[in-house]
C-alpha positions in Angstrom: 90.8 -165.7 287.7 91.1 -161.9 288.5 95.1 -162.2 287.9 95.2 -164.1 284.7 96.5 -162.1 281.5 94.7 -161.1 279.4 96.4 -162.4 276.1 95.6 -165.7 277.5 91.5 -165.1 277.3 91.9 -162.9 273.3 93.6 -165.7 270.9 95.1 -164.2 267.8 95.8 -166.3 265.2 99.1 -165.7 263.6 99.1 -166.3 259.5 101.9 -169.5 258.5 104.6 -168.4 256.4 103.6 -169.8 253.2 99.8 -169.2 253.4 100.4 -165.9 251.2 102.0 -168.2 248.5 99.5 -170.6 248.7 96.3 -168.3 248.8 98.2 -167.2 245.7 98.4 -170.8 244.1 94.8 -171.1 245.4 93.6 -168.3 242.9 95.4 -169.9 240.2 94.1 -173.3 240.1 90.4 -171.4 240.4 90.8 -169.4 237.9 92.4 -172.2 235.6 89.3 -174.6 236.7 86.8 -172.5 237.4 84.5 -175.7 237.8 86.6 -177.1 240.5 85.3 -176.5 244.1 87.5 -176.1 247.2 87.8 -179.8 247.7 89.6 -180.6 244.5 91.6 -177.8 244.5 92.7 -178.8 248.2 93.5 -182.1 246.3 95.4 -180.5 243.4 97.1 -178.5 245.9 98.2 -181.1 248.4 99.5 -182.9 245.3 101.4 -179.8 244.6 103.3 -180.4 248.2 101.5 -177.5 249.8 100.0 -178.8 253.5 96.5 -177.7 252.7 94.1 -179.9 254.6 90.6 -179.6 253.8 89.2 -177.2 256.3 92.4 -175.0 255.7 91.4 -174.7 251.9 87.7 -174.2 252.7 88.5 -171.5 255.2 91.0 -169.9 252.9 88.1 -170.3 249.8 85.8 -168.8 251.7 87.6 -165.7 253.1 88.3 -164.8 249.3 84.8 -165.1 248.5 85.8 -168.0 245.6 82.6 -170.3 244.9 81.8 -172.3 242.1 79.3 -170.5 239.3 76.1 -171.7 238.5 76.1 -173.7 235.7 73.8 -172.2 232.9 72.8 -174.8 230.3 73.7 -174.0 227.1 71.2 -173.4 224.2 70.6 -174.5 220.8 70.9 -172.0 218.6 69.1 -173.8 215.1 67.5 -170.8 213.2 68.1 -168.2 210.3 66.4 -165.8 209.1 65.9 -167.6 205.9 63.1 -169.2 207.6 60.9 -166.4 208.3 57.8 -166.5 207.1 58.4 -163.1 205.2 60.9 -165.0 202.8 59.5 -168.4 202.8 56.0 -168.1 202.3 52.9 -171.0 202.5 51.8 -171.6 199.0 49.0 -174.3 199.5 47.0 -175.5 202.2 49.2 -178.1 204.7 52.3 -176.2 203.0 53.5 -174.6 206.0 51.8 -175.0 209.7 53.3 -172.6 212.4 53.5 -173.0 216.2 54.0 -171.7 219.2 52.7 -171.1 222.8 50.9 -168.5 225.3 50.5 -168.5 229.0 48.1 -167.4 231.1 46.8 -168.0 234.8 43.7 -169.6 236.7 41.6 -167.5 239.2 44.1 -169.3 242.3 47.0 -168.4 240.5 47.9 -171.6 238.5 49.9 -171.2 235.3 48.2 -172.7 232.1 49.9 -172.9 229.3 48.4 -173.4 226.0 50.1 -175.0 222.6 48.6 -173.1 219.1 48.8 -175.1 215.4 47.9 -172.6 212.6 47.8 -173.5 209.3 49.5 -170.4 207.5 47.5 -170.7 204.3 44.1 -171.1 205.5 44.6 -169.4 208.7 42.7 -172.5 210.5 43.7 -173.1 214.0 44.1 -177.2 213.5 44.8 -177.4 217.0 44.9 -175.7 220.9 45.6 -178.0 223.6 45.9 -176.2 227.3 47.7 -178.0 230.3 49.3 -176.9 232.9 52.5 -178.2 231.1 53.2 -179.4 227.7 56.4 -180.8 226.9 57.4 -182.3 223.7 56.2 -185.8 224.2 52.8 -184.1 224.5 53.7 -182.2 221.3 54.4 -185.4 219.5 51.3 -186.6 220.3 49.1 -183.7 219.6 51.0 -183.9 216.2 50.3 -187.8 215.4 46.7 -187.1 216.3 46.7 -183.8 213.4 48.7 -186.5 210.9 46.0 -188.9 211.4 43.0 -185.9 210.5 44.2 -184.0 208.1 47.6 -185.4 206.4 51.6 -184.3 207.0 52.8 -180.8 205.8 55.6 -180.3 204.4 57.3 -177.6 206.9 56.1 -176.5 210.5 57.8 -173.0 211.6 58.7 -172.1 215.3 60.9 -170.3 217.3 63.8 -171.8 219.1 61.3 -172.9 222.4 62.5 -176.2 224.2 59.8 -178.2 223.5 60.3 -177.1 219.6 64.2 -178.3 219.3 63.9 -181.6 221.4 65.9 -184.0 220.0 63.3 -186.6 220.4 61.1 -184.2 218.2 63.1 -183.8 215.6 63.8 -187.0 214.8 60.6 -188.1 215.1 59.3 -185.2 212.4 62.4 -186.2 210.4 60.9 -189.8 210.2 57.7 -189.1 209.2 59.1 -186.6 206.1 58.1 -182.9 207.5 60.4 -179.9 207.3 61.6 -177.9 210.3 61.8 -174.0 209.9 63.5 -172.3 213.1 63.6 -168.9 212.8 66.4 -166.5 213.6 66.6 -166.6 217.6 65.3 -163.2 219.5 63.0 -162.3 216.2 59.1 -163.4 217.2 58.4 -161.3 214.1 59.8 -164.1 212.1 56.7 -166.3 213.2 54.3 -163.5 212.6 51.1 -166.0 211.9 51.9 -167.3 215.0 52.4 -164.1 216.5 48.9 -162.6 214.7 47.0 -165.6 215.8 48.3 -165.1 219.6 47.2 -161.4 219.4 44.0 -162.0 218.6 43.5 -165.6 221.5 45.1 -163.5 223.8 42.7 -159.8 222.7 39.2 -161.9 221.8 39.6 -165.0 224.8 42.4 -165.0 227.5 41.3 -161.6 228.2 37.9 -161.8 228.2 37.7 -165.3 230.4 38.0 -166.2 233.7 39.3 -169.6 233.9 38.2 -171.8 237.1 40.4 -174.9 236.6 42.3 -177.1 233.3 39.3 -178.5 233.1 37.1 -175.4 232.7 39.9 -173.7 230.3 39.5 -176.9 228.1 35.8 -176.5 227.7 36.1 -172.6 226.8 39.0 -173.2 224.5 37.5 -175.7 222.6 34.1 -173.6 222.3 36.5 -170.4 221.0 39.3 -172.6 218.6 35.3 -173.8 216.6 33.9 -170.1 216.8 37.7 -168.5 215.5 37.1 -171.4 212.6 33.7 -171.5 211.4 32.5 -168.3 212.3 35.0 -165.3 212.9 35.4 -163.7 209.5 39.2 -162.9 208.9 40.4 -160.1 207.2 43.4 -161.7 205.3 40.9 -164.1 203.7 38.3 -161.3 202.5 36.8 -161.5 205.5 36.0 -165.5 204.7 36.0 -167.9 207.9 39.4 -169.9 207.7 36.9 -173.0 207.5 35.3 -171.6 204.2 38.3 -170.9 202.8 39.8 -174.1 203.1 36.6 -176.0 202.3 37.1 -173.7 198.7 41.1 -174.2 198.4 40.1 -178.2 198.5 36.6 -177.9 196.3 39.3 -176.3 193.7 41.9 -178.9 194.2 40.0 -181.1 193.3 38.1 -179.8 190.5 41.6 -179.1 189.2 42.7 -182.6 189.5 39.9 -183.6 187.6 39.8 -180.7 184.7 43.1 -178.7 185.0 42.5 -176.4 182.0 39.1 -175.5 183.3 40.7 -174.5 186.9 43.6 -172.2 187.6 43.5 -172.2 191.3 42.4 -171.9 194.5 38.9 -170.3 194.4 39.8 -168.1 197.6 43.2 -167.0 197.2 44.4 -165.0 200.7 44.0 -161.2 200.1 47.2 -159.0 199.2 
C-alpha cells in the first residue's frame, strides 16, 4: 500500500473535447427558454446530437449556477385615474360605496383581517366583517346580504386588491347592474374615503383594543361599526352622525317625490 502512486489514490477528471462547445450551446438554449430546466434542455440538446446525458447536463447546469426563475404571477392592471374619487364624486346616497381592507393582529399573534363598506355620501359604514381571511366569495356574500338591506348602488370604488378584481366578482356585480371604479394602481389617495375611514378604525379602535380571538374582535367591531354610525359626530357632515344624515337625505327624498317644487334637496348636504 506504502509503494502505490500516488496519482492512482488523487483522480483528476480531464474535461471532453466538446464540453466547451456544448456548455456554450447549454447557455444558449437557457437563455432562449429561460422556463426550461436542465432536463429539457438535456433533451433539446441530445436532439441536437450533442451526448449530454442527464447527470452530465445537471452537473454542467449546476456548475454555471443556471436555475430556473421563480415564476411571479402576473397582475391585473384595471384602474385609471379617472376613477378617483377627486373626479368622480358621489352625488346621492347608494351613488357610490367604496371598499377596502385593514389588518391587524390577535394578542397570540394571529392575523385578522377586516373588510370596510362606506357609503361615500353619507359616510355610513354599511358593513365591517373581520376573519382571519376574506376572499372574494366572502365578499360576494357580504355584498348580497347589503343588496338585500339597503338596495344596489350604482358604482363601488377600490383599489386593484385580489379579492376586488376576481373574475368571479366581477361578473357577478356586472349581473346584478353595479359599476366598478378601480383606481389608478400605486395611488391609495384615489380611495381617500376609504383611506379617511381606515384612519380613523385604525386611530379610535384597532389601536385602542386588545383583541383575544375572531370571536372577540367580532363582538367589539360590531359594538364600534353602531357607535361610528349613530353616535360619532363627523365633521364632513357638520358634525351630523352619518346615520342622521342619511335618515335626512331619505326624509327629503321622499318629500321631494311627493312635492318637488316645495323641496330642492337633500336636507343635510355634506359640508364644503
Amino acid at each position: 500500500m506504502v509503494d502505490q502512486p500516488r496519482s492512482s489514490q488523487r483522480f483528476e477528471a480531464k474535461p471532453r473535447t466538446d464540453e466547451v462547445p456544448l456548455v456554450k450551446r447549454m447557455l444558449q438554449l437557457a437563455r432562449a427558454k429561460p422556463r426550461y430546466g436542465y432536463r429539457r434542455i438535456g433533451w433539446l440538446l441530445r436532439e441536437e446530437g450533442w451526448r449530454a446525458g442527464l447527470s452530465r447536463v445537471f452537473r454542467l447546469w449546476q456548475r454555471e449556477g443556471l436555475k430556473v426563475p421563480v415564476k411571479k404571477r402576473k397582475r391585473r392592471r384595471l384602474g385609471s385615474s379617472a376613477n378617483g374619487c377627486h373626479r368622480r364624486r358621489a352625488e346621492a346616497p347608494n351613488d357610490v360605496w367604496c371598499w377596502d381592507f385593514v389588518f391587524d393582529r390577535t394578542v397570540s399573534g394571529s392575523q385578522l383581517k377586516w373588510l370596510s363598506v362606506v357609503d361615500e355620501y353619507t359616510r355610513e359604514c354599511l358593513a365591517l366583517k373581520v376573519d382571519r381571511g376574506i376572499t372574494s366569495e366572502n365578499v360576494i356574500d357580504t355584498l348580497s346580504e347589503l343588496f338585500a338591506m339597503r338596495g344596489v348602488p350604482r358604482h363601488i370604488r377600490s383599489d386593484n386588491g385580489p379579492e376586488f378584481i376576481a373574475q368571479t366578482l366581477r361578473r357577478w356585480l356586472k349581473q346584478v347592474g353595479v359599476g366598478t371604479l378601480y383606481i389608478e394602481p400605486g395611488s391609495p389617495w384615489e380611495n381617500g374615503y376609504a383611506e379617511s375611514f381606515h384612519g380613523r378604525l385604525r386611530d379610535e379602535f384597532l389601536a385602542m383594543e386588545i383583541f383575544e380571538g375572531v370571536r372577540d374582535a367580532r363582538s367589539l367591531t360590531a359594538s364600534w361599526r353602531d357607535e361610528y354610525n349613530t353616535q360619532r359626530p363627523h365633521s364632513a357632515l357638520c358634525y351630523q352622525t352619518p346615520a342622521r344624515f342619511a335618515a335626512a337625505c331619505a326624509a327629503s327624498a321622499s318629500a321631494k317625490a311627493s312635492a318637488p317644487a316645495a323641496h330642492a334637496g337633500c336636507l343635510g348636504q355634506p359640508c364644503s
